[in-house]
C-alpha positions in Angstrom: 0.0 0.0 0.0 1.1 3.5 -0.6 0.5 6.2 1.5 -0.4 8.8 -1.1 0.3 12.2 1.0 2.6 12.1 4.5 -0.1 12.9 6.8 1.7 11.1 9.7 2.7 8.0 10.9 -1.1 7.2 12.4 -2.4 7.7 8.5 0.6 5.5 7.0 -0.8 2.5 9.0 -4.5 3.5 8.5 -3.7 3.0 4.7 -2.9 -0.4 5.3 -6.3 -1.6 6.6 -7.6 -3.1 3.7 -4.7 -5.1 3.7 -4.5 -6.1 6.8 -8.7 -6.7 7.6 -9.5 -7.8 11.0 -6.3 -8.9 12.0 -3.9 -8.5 15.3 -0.5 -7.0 12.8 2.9 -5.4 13.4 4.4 -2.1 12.3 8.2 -2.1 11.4 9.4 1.5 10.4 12.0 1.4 7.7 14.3 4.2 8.9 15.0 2.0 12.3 17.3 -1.3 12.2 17.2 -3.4 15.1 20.2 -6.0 15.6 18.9 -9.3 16.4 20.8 -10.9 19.3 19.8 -14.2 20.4 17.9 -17.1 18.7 14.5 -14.9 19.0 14.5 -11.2 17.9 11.8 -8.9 20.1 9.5 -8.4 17.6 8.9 -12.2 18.0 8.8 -12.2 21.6 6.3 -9.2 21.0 4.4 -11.2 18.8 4.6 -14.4 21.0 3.9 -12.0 24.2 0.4 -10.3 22.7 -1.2 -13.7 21.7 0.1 -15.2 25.7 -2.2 -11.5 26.5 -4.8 -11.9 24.9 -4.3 -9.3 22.5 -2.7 -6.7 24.6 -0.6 -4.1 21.8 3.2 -4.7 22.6 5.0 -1.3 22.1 8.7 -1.7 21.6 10.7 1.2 23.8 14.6 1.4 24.6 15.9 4.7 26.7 17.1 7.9 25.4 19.2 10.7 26.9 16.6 13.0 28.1 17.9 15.8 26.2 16.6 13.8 23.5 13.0 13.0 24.5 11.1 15.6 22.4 12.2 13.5 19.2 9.9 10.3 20.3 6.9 8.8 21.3 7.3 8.7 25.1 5.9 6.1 27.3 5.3 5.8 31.4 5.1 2.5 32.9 3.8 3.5 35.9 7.3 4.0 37.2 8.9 0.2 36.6 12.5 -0.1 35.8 12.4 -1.7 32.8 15.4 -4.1 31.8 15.9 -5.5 28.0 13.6 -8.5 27.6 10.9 -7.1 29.9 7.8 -5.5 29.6 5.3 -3.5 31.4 1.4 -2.1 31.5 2.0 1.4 29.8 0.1 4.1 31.5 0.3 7.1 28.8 2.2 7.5 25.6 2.7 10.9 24.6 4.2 12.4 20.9 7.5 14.0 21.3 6.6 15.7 24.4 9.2 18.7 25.6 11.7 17.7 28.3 10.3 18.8 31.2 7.1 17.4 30.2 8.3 13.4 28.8 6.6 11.0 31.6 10.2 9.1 31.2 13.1 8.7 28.9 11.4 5.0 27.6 11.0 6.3 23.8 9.1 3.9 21.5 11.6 2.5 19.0 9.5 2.1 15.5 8.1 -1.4 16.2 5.0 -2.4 17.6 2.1 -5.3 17.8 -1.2 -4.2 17.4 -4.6 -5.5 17.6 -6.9 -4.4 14.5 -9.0 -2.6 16.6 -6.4 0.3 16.5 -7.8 1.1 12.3 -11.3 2.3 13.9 -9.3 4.4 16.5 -7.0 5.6 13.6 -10.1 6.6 11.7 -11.0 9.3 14.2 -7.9 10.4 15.1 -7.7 13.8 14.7 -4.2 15.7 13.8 -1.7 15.9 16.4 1.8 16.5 16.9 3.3 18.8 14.1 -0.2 18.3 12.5 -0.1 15.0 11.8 -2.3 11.8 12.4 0.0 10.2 15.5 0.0 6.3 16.0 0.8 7.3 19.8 -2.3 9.1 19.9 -4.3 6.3 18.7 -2.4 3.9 21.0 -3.2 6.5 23.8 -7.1 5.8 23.1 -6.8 2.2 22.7 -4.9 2.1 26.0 -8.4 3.5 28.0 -9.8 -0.1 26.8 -7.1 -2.6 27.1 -4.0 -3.3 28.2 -1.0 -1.8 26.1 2.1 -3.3 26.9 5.9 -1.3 26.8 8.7 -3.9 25.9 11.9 -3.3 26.3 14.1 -3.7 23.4 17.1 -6.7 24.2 18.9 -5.7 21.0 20.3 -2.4 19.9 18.7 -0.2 17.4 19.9 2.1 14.8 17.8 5.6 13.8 18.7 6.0 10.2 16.6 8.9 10.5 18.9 11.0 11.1 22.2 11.4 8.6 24.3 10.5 11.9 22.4 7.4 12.7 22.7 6.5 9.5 26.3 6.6 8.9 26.3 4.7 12.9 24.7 1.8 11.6 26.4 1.9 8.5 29.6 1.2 10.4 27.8 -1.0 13.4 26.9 -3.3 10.2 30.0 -3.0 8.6 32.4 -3.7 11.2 30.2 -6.8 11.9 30.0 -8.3 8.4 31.4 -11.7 8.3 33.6 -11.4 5.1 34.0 -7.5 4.9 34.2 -6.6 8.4 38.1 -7.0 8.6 38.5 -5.0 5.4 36.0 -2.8 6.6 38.1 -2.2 10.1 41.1 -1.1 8.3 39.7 1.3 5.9 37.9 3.0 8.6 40.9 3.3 10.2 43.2 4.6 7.0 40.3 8.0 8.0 40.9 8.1 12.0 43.0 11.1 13.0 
């Protein structure tokens, strides 16, 4: 499905409804990698944990320095220290809110589970943040029904975003590769000081 116009991350998944139907689904943005470490990556614990739920939306989240905050979707789990692998009963979500104002520094990292349900939210949604239709506003409904869950990422991720976080995973992948990664090492290193 293509979006047609960018009216916001909440309309980008509303466009896939048709698609999708009355299904549970997950959302994996583009401009975020997400290093798999283990035998299962979290968005397959994710999936695992919202059918062991009953359906409860799972809500992938990771800290951020706080001077950072205002770029995310933040989330509150009722004050629970969150380590990797674990996951809480979110309390609010709220669309890059200022510093002083983020309920934490949990910011949501660009994957999530969601029940279908979410579509008829999405549908009156009105605009939000920088005037656009906000997943985390439709989550923030969905979450006065049912149970929305904040998991925390066991992996690293990379915002490509950014042109920093880019060229960061760029090199995170690089230096990794199996055949290049040597190769890769020593050129990096012909540019260091």
């Amino acid at each position: 499905m293509r979006q047609g116009r960018a009216l916001g991350l909440g309309h980008a998944v509303y466009c896939a409804r048709p698609v999708v139907g009355n299904e549970p689904f997950a959302v994996l943005l583009p401009d975020v990698l997400v290093e798999q470490r283990g035998p299962e990556n979290d968005l397959q614990q994710m999936a695992r944990r919202f059918v062991e739920t009953g359906g409860h939306a799972q809500i992938l989240v990771e800290p951020v320095p706080e001077e950072l905050v205002s770029q995310y979707g933040v989330v509150d789990v009722h004050g629970v220290d969150l380590q990797p692998g674990q996951h809480a009963l979110m309390s609010r979500v709220v669309e890059k809110p200022p510093r002083d104002q983020a309920p934490s520094n949990l910011a949501v990292v660009g994957r999530y589970v969601l029940p279908a349900r979410i579509f008829d939210l999405l549908e009156n949604t009105e605009p939000g943040a920088g005037g656009e239709i906000q997943l985390t506003d439709a989550i923030a409904e969905l979450m006065r029904g049912e149970g929305v869950e904040a998991w925390h990422i066991s992996a690293r991720s990379h915002d490509c975003g950014s042109k920093l976080g880019y060229l960061e995973a760029t090199v995170a992948y690089g230096v990794q590769h199996p055949t290049l990664g040597a190769d890769f090492q020593a050129m990096l290193a012909r540019y260091q000081g």
